[in-house]
Structure formats: structure tokens, C-alpha cells
C-alpha positions in Angstrom: -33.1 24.6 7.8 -30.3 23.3 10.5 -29.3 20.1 9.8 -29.8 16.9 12.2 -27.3 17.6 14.6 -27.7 14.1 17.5 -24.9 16.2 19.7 -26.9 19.3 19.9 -26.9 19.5 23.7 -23.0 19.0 23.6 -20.0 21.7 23.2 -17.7 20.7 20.1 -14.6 19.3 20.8 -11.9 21.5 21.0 -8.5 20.8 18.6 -5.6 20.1 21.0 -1.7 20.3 20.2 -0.3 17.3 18.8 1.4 15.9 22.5 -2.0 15.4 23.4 -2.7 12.4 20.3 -1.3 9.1 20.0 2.0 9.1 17.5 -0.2 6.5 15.1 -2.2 10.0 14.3 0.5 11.8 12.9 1.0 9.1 9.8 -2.6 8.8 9.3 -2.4 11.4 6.3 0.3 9.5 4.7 0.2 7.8 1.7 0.9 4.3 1.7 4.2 3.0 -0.1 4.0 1.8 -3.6 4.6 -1.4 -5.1 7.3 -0.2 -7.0 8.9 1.6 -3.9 8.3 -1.8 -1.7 10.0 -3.7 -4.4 13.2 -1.3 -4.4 13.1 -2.5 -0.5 12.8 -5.8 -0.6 13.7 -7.2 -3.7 16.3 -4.9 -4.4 17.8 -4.0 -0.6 17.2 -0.5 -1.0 17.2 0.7 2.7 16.2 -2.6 3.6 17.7 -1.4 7.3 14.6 0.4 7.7 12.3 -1.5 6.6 9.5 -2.9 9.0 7.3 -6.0 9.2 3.6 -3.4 7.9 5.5 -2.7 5.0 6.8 -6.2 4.0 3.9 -7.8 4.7 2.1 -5.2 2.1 4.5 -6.2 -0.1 3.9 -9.7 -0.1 0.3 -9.3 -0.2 0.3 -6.6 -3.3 3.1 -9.2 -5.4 0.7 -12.3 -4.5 -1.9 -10.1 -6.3 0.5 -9.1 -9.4 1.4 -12.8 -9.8 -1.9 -13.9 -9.8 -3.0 -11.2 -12.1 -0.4 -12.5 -14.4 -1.0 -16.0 -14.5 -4.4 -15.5 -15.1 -3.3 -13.5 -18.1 -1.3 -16.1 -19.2 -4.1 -18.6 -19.0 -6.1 -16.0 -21.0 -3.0 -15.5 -23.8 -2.9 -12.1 -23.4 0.4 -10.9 -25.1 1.3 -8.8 -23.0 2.3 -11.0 -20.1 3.1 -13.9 -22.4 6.7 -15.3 -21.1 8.7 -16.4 -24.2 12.0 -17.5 -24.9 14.6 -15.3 -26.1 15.3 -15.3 -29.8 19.0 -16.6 -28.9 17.4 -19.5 -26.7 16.1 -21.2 -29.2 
């Protein structure tokens, strides 16, 4: 049984060497930086020289995220992202 096939009258497309493709093609098997790796960049200043304006605006969008993941925890009392004083403090 083939398999529906709506190029059938056309030749496949031949793979070509990588001058041929746009540069963006090249990254496209990359993983995307973590938060942890995005906060050594721009919290930190860990090769903040090469940073670009992709990767901070991930990293805005991924701590907006944490942030509101852990206030809603808070407003839920879950200990784990309870903020309390230090013994010390008080």
C-alpha cells in the first residue's frame, strides 16, 4: 500500500551544501538557553558582552513566569516558597 503522496508527479528536493541556506538554519537544532544560564548573563554579568536582545527578552519573559509562579505559591502557603525572616531578624 503506498502512502498518499500529493507531490507524486514531482522529483524530491535535492539536499544542498550549507552556502546555499540562510545562516538562521544553522541554529535551528540548538537548544534554547536556560533560565539558569540566562540568569548567570543577566543578573550575574556573566558574558553579558555577548549577550543579545532574543536572549534577554527570554529572560524577562521566563522570570515574569517564575515570579508569578511564586507569588501564587505564596498566596496558596506553600512552604516551600514561603519568604520568612531570618531567625537573627527577629
Amino acid at each position: 500500500m503506498d502512502i498518499f503522496n500529493i507531490f507524486n508527479d514531482r522529483e524530491d528536493v535535492k539536499v544542498q551544501g550549507w552556502d546555499k541556506y540562510p545562516e538562521w538554519v544553522r541554529t535551528v537544532h540548538r537548544p534554547k538557553e536556560s533560565y539558569g544560564q540566562l540568569a548567570l548573563t543577566f543578573i550575574y554579568g556573566k558574558g553579558i558582552e555577548r549577550a543579545t536582545y532574543p536572549q534577554y527578552t527570554r529572560f524577562r519573559r521566563l522570570h515574569r513566569v517564575l515570579d508569578i509562579r511564586a507569588f501564587n505559591a505564596r498566596l496558596r502557603k506553600n512552604p516551600k516558597f514561603d519568604v520568612q525572616a531570618r531567625p537573627e531578624w527577629r
